[in-house]
C-alpha positions in Angstrom: 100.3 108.8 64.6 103.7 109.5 65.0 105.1 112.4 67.0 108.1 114.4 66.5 109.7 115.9 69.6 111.1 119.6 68.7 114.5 120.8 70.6 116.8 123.5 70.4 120.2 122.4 70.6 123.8 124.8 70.9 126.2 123.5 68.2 129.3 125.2 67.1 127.9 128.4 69.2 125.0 128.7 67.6 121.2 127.5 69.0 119.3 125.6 66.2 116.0 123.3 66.5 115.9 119.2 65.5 112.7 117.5 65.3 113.1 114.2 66.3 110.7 111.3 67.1 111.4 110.5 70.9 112.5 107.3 70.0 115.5 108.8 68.3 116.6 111.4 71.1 116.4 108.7 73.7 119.0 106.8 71.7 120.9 110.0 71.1 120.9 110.2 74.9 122.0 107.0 75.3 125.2 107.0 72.8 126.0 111.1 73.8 126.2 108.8 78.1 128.0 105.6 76.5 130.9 108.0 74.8 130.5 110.4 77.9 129.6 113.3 75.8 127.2 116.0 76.4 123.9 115.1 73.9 125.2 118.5 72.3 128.7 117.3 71.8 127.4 114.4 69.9 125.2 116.1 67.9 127.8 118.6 67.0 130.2 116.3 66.3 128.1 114.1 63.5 127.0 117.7 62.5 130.8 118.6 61.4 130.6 115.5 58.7 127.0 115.7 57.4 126.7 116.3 53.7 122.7 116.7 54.3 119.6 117.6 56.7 120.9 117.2 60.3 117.7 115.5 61.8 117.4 112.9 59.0 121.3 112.6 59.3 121.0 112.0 63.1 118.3 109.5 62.3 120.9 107.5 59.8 123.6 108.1 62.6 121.5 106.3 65.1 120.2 103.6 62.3 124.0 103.0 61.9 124.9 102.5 65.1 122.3 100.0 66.0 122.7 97.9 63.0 126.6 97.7 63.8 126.3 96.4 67.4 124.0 94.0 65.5 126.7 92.8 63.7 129.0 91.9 66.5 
């Protein structure tokens, strides 16, 4: 079975909750320390160009990112 891992996060000033797999935050973790952003900046940032639901837009985010250092 697959767990999902709920968080509140502060974007824009205001607190909301993601559920995530852990898989997913760790990775959000990870790009948030690479581009030495808070895990909050990052998240608020991909939330300002989302057209969508934030966590499955976080998931394509992170799905994206992997398949482009792939591609290197």
């Amino acid at each position: 079975m697959i767990s999902v891992h709920k968080r509140s996060i502060r974007i824009a000033g205001h607190n909301t909750s993601l559920s995530l797999e852990p898989e997913f935050w760790d990775e959000l973790k990870r790009l948030a320390a690479e581009r030495n952003l808070s895990l909050n900046e990052l998240v608020g940032s991909i939330d300002k160009t989302r057209k969508g639901n934030l966590s499955s837009t976080l998931r394509v985010f992170v799905l994206n990112e992997l398949r482009s250092r792939l591609s290197r």
